[in-house]
N, C-alpha and C positions, 0 to 999 in steps of 0.2 A: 509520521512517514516522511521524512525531510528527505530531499536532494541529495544525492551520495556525493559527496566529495572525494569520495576513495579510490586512489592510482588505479587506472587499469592494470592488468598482469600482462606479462607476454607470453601467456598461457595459449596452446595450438587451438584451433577449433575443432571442437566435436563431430561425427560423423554425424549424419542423417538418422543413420541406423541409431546409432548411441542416443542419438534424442530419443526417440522415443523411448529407448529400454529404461532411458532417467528417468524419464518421465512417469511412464509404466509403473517406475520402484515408487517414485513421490508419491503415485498417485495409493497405493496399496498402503504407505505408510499415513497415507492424510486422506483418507476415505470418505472424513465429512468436511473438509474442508472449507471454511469460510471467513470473513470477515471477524476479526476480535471487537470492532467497535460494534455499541449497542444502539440500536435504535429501531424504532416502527414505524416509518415509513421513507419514502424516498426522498419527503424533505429534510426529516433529521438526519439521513444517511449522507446527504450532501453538506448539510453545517458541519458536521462531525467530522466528513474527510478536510475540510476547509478548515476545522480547527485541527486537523492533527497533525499540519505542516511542523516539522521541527519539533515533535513532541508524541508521546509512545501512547497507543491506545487504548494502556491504561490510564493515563492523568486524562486524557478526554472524556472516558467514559463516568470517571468519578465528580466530574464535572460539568458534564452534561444531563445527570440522572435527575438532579435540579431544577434544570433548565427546561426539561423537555414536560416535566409535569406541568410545569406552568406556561411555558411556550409552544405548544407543539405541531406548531402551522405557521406560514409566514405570516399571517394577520396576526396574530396574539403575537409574535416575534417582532413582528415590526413593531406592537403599542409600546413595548418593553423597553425600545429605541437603543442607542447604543450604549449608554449607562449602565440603563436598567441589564443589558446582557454581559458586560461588562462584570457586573455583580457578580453573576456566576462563573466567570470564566478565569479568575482572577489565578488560578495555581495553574494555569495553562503558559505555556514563555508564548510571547508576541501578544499578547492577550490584550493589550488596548488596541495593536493595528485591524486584530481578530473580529473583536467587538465591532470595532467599527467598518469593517468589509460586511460581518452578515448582516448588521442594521440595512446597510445598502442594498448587499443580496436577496434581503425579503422585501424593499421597495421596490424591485425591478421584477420579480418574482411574480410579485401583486398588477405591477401597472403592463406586465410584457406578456405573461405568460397564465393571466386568471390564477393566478398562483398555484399551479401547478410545477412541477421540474422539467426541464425539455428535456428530451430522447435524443438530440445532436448536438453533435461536438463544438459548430460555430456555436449555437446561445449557449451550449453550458459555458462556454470560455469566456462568451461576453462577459458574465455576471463576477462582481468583484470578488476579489480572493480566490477564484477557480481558472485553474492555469491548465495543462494540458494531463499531469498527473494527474489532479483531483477531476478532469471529465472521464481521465479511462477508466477511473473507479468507479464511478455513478454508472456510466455508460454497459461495464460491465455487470453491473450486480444489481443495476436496479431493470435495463434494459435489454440483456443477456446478449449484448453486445463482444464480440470476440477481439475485445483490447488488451491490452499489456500495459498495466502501468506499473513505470519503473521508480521502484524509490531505490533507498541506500541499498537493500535487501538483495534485489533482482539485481543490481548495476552489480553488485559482488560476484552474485553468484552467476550472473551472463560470464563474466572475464573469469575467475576464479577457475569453472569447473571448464573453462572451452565452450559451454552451452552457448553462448552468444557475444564473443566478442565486442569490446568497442571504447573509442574513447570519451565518446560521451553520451551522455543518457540518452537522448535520442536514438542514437548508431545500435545502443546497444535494443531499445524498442524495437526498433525496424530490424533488426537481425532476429529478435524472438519470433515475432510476427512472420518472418519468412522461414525461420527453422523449423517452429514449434506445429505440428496437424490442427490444420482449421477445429476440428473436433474437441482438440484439446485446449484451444487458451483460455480460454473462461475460466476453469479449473486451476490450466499450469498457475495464473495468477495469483490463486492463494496456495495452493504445493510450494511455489518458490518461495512466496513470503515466511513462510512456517517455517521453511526450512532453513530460510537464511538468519530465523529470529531465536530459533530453536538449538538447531545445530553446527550448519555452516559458517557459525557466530566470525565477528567480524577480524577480534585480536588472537581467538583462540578455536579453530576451528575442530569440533570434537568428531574428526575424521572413524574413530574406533569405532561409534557408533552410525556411523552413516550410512542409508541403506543404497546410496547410491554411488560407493566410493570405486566401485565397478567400472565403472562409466566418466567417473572425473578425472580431468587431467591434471589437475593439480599436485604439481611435484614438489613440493611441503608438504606431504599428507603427516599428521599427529596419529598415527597407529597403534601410540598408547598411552591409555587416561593416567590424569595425573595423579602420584600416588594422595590418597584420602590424609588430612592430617587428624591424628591420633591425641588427646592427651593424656599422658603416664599417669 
């Protein structure tokens, strides 16, 4: 879930009205909507978002299923120390700075918080490797906290569709947060991600099937898939 680098559009903003009808569509098209990475509890659920910097949640989950048999608590995490997690993280990219943020993560885990995960924003940030991305994640879905966290995904699709404008990732946070109904962002959080990993893809956006192409402003819209190749 890395940092979007990608231009803002000078795509107009969405009406009020229109947010919701998007939303509305996303939400009928992703019903169950949730996090792709795997884990059972809310400390794995925080390594996980911490290892998926820069890297798709499928390579963490094939490399945390490992890790978490044998680690599955910041105490057993921590004896493992940064090596030993190291070990398993090795087909993950950043994977030694990785290793060694959660080595630390689970020492401060331990000596800060009884090793428990905190429920706020300042100590999730405190702890190494956990930036403001990876606390809206936790925050939301472990603490059913009404965040928006913006990867490459949501920054596309805030500018892309007019949903939320900005030029950078924050701007575009804080406009979701203010467009999107308090009731909704919990939810919009994984609808956008789905959809911007699914459909509203980055190079080739497969407009034809979009259930929300109603509502987008995006004037490149692709209105038709490309033809299937065949061999004679």
């Amino acid at each position: 879930m890395a940092t979007s680098r990608t231009k803002p559009t000078t795509t107009p903003k969405m009406s009020l009205k229109a947010v919701r009808a998007f939303l509305n569509a996303l939400d009928k098209a992703h019903p169950d909507a949730r996090s792709e990475l795997i884990y059972h509890n809310h400390f794995e659920l925080l390594v996980s978002v911490v290892l998926s910097a820069q890297a798709t949640d499928v390579s963490v989950n094939k490399a945390t299923r490992a890790l978490y048999e044998k680690a599955p608590d910041p105490a057993s995490m921590a004896a493992l120390g940064e090596d030993g997690i190291a070990h398993y993280i090795r087909t993950i990219g950043l994977w030694r700075s990785k290793a060694h943020n959660v080595a630390l993560l689970c020492q401060q885990l331990l000596e800060k918080h009884n090793g428990h995960v905190p429920n706020n924003r300042e100590a999730l940030e405190a702890l190494p490797g956990v930036g403001r991305k990876t606390a809206n994640v936790v925050l939301n879905i472990a603490f059913d906290q009404p965040t928006m966290a913006v990867d490459t995904h949501i920054f596309r699709l805030g500018n892309r569709t007019g949903l939320a404008p900005g030029k950078t990732v924050r701007a575009v946070e804080d406009a979701l947060i203010a467009r999107i109904p308090k009731e909704m962002l919990r939810p919009a959080h994984h609808w956008l991600i789905l959809h911007g990993r699914y459909v509203c893809k980055a190079r080739t956006p497969e407009c034809w099937r979009c259930p929300v192409t109603e509502w987008c402003l995006y004037k490149e819209k692709n209105k038709i898939p490309p033809k299937s190749k065949t061999t004679p």
